[in-house]
N, C-alpha and C positions, 0 to 999 in steps of 0.2 A: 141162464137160458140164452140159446144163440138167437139172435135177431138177423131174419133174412130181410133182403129186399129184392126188388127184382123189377124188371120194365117188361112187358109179352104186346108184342106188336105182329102184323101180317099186313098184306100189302090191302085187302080188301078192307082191314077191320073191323070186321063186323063181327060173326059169330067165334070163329078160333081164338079169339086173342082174347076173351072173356074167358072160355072155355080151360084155356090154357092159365090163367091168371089163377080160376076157380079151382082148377085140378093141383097149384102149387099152393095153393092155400090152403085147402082141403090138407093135404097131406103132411106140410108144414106143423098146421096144427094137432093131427094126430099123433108125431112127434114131441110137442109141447114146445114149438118153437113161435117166436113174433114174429108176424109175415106183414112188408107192405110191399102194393105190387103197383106200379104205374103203369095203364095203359095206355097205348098208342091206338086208338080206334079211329072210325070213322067219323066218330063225333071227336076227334081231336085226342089232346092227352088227357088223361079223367087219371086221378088220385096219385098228383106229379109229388117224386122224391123230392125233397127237401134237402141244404144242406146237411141239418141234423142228423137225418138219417142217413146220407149216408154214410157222412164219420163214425155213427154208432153203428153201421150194421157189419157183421162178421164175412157176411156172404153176398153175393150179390149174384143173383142167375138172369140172364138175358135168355128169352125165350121169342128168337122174334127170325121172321123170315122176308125181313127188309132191314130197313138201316135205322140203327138205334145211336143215338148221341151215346159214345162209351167213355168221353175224355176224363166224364165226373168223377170216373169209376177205378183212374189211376190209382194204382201203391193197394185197392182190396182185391183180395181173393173173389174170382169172378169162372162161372161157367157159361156157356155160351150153348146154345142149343135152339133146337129148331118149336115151334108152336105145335106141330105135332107130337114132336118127344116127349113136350111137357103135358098134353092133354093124356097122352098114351102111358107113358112112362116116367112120372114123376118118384114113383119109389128108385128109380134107376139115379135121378137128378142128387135126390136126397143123401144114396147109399156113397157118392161121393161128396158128400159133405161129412157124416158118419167119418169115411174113411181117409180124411183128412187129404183127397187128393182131389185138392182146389189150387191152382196156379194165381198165382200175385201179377195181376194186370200188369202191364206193365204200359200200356196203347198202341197204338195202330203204327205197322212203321211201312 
């Protein structure tokens, strides 16, 4: 079973970044995949990654349309994508995990 994880942030916090968290979970688990998702709201960060997880997860999707801490996320496969795409089009996020066309972080240069 792939183990995702992911962070969904937006600059207001409030409603998208729930939305978008729910919509990759949602879908995650229709797939039969483990989903954990940190977000960056307005009440702060709520359901913060862990080292553990992110050693064990296989994928890591950022969903966020401000600035997410990426450096933890060095050496995994990682998709980057907007709060909208993920509320919208999460079978889109997924069909490139499926199709094994996920790029290996490498960080910020």
């Amino acid at each position: 079973m792939k183990k995702i994880i992911g962070v969904c942030a937006c600059p207001a916090g409030i409603a998208h970044t729930y939305m978008a968290a729910e919509s990759l979970e949602r879908y995650a688990k229709k797939l039969g995949y483990q989903i954990k998702i940190e977000t960056n709201g307005a009440g702060g960060v709520e359901n913060r990654l862990n080292e553990d997880d992110i050693k064990n997860a296989d994928v890591v999707i950022i969903a966020a349309d401000t600035t997410v801490e990426t450096d933890r996320f060095i050496g995994k496969p990682l998709i980057e994508t907007s709060v909208t795409e993920a509320v919208r089009n999460a079978s889109n996020i997924f069909k490139k995990i499926e199709n094994n066309e996920v790029e290996i972080f490498k960080g910020r240069r």
